[in-house]
C-alpha positions in Angstrom: -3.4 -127.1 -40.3 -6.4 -127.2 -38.3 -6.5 -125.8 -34.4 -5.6 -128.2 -31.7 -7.9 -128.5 -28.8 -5.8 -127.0 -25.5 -4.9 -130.0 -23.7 -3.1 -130.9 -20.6 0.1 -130.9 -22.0 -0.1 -127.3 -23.4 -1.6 -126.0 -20.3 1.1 -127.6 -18.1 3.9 -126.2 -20.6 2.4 -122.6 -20.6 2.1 -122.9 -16.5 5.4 -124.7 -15.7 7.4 -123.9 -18.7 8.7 -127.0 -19.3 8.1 -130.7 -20.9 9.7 -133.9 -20.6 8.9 -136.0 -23.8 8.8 -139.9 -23.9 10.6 -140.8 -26.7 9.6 -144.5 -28.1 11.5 -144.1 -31.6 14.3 -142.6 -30.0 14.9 -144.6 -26.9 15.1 -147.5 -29.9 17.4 -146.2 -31.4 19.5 -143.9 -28.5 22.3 -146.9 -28.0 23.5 -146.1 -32.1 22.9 -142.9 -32.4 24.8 -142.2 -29.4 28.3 -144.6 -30.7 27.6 -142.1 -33.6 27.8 -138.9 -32.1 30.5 -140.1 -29.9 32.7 -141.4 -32.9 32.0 -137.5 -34.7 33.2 -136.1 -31.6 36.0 -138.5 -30.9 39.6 -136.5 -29.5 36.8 -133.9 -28.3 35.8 -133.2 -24.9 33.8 -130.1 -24.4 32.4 -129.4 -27.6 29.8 -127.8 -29.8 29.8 -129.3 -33.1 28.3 -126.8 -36.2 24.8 -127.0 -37.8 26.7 -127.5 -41.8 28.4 -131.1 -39.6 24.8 -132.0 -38.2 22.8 -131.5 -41.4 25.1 -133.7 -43.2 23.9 -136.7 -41.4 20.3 -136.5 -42.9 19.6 -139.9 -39.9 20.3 -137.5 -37.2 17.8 -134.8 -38.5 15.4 -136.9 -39.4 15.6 -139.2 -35.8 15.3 -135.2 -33.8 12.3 -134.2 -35.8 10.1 -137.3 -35.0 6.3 -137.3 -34.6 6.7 -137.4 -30.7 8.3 -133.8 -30.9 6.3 -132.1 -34.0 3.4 -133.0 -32.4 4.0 -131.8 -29.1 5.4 -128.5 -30.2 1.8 -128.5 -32.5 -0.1 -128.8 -29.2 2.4 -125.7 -27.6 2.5 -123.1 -30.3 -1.4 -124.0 -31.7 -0.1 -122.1 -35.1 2.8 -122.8 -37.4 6.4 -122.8 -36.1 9.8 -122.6 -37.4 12.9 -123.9 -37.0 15.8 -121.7 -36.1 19.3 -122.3 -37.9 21.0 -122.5 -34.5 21.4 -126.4 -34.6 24.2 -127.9 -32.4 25.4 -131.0 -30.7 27.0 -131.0 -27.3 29.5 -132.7 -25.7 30.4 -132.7 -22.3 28.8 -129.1 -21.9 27.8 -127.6 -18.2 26.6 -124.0 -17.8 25.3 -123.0 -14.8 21.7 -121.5 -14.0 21.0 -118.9 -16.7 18.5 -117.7 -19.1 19.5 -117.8 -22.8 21.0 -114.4 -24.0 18.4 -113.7 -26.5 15.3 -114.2 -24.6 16.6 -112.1 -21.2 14.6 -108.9 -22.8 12.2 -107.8 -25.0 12.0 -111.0 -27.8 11.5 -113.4 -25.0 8.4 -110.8 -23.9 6.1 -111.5 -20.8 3.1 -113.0 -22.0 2.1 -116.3 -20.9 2.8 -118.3 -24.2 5.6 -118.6 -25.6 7.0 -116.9 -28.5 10.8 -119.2 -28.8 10.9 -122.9 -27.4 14.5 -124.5 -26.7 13.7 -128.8 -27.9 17.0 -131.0 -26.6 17.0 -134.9 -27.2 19.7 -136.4 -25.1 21.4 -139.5 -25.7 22.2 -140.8 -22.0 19.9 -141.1 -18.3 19.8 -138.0 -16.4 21.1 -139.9 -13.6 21.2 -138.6 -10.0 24.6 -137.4 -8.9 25.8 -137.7 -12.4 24.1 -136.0 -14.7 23.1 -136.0 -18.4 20.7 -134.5 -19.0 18.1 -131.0 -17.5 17.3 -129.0 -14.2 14.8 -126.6 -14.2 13.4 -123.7 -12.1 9.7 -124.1 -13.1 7.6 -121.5 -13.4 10.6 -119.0 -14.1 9.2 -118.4 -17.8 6.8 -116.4 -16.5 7.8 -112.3 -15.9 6.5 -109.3 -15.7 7.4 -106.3 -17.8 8.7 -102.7 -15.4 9.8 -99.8 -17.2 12.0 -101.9 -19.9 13.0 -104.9 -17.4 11.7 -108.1 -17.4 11.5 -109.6 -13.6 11.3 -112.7 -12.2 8.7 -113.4 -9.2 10.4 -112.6 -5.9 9.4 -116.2 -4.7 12.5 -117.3 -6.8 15.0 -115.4 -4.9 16.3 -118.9 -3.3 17.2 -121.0 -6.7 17.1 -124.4 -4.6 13.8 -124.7 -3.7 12.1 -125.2 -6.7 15.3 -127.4 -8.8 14.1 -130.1 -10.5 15.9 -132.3 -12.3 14.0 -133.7 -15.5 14.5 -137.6 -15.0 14.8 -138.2 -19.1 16.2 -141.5 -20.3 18.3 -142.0 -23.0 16.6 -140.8 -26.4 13.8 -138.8 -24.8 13.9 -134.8 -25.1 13.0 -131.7 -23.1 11.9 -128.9 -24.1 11.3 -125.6 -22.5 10.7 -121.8 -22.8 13.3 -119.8 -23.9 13.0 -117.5 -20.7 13.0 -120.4 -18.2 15.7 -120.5 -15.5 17.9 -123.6 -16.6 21.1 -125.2 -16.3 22.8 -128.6 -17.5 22.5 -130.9 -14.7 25.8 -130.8 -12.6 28.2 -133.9 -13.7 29.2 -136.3 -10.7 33.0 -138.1 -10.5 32.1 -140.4 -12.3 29.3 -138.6 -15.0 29.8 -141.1 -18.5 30.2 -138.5 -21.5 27.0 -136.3 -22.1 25.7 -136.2 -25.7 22.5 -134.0 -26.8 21.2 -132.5 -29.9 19.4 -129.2 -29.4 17.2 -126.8 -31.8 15.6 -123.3 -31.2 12.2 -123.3 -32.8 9.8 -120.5 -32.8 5.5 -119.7 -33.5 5.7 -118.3 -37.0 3.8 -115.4 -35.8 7.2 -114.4 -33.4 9.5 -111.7 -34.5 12.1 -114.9 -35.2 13.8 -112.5 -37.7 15.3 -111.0 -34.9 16.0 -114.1 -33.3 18.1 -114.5 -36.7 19.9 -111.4 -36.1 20.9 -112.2 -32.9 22.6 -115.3 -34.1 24.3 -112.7 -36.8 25.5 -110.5 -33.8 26.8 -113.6 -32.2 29.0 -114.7 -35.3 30.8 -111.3 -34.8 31.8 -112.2 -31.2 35.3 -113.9 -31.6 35.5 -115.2 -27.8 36.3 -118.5 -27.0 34.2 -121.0 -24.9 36.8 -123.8 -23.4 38.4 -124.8 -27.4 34.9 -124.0 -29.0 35.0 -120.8 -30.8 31.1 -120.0 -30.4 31.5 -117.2 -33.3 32.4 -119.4 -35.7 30.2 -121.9 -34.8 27.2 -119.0 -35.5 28.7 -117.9 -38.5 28.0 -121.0 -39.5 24.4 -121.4 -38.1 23.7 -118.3 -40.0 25.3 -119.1 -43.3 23.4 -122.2 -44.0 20.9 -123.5 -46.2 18.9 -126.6 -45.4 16.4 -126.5 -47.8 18.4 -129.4 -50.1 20.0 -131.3 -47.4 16.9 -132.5 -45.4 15.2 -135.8 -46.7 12.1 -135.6 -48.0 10.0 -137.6 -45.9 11.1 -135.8 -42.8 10.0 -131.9 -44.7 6.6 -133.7 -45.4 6.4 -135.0 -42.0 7.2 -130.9 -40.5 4.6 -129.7 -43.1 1.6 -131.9 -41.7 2.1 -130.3 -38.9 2.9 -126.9 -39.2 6.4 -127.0 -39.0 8.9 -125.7 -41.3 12.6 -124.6 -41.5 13.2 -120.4 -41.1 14.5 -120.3 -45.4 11.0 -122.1 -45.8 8.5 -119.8 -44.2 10.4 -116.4 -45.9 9.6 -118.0 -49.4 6.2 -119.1 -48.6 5.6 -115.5 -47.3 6.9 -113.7 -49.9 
């Protein structure tokens, strides 16, 4: 894979710590996928639905792992990347502002570029008062290391002053650093049901092994999350192999890039 030239997308990623990506292919295609999702998830409200359900539907992979979001990722990581096992669809899922648990320390580092990258594709309008899709504290990414702590700039302290709410449509993704402030947009009265597809994808130079342990640490955890037991849902993440279940075309499509699947990139460096 040859090096990409830094462009203005990667620098305003590695500055603000966040894209939103314009989707062609998938706003085509958003209306179908969505009646799709929503018929797997049917008698479901809050939900999480398992990596083994997703990689069954070979349409759905493929439509997630387009050119539009290899490429960008490409122009982020400037190296190889991999794809994480921790695949998911959710339904009607709000969490408040938080960082995710395995980039609050250490893994998630403090250098400028990132070592983990959160990609979502949702399948409705982030629509004001409603909701749907991303809100983002920009610039949040961005820490500096103190005797073992990772802090945030002081600047921050007040939350609402910097929210912005990523205005995707339907089809489109975001993606962001794994140690950027975040939260599902908040859901209005009248918020239609919330669909989106999310992977955790890392540069292949990352410690992502331990990313993979953490998922393993995770599967142990029996609590329950509304009627979604999340340890089940990583014991299955982590027990998975997608190296048969993925179409062809869409593998040769991640390796003209530099992308592969985490099984992929232990064989090849064996």
């Amino acid at each position: 894979m040859s090096q990409p030239e830094t462009s203005p997308q990667h620098i305003q990623f590695i500055e603000g710590g966040y894209l939103h990506l314009v989707n062609p292919a998938g706003r085509k295609t958003a209306e179908t996928v969505r009646a799709k999702v929503l018929e797997m998830t049917s008698g479901q409200d809050r939900v999480a639905v398992k990596a083994s359900e997703i990689v069954s539907q070979p349409d759905l992979m493929d439509g997630f792992l387009s050119e539009t979001l290899l490429g960008t990722l490409r122009d982020i990581f400037q190296e190889r990347f991999v794809f994480m096992p921790a695949i998911t669809i959710r339904k009607n899922w709000y969490e408040d502002w938080h960082i995710d648990a395995a980039f609050r320390g250490d893994l998630g580092g403090a250098e400028a570029r990132p070592d983990f990258v959160q990609c979502a594709l949702y399948w409705q309008a982030n629509v004001p008062g409603q909701g749907g899709g991303l809100s983002v504290i920009p610039g949040t990414h961005l820490r500096v290391s103190q005797d073992g702590r990772y802090l945030l700039d002081a600047n921050f302290f007040n939350f609402s002053a910097f929210v912005e709410d990523v205005e995707n449509a339907a089809g489109d993704y975001v993606v962001w650093d794994g140690r950027l402030v975040h939260r599902s947009t908040a859901p209005g009265p009248d918020a239609p049901v919330r669909l989106a597809m999310f992977m955790t994808v890392a540069r292949a130079s990352a410690n992502y092994r331990r990313f993979i342990a953490h998922l393993d640490r995770r599967a142990t955890d029996e609590r329950q999350v509304g009627r979604v037991a999340e340890a089940d849902r990583f014991r299955d993440a982590t027990s998975l192999s997608l190296t048969d279940k993925i179409p062809a075309e869409t593998v040769a499509r991640m390796s003209r890039h530099g992308a592969m699947f985490a099984e992929h990139f232990v064989a090849d460096s064996a």
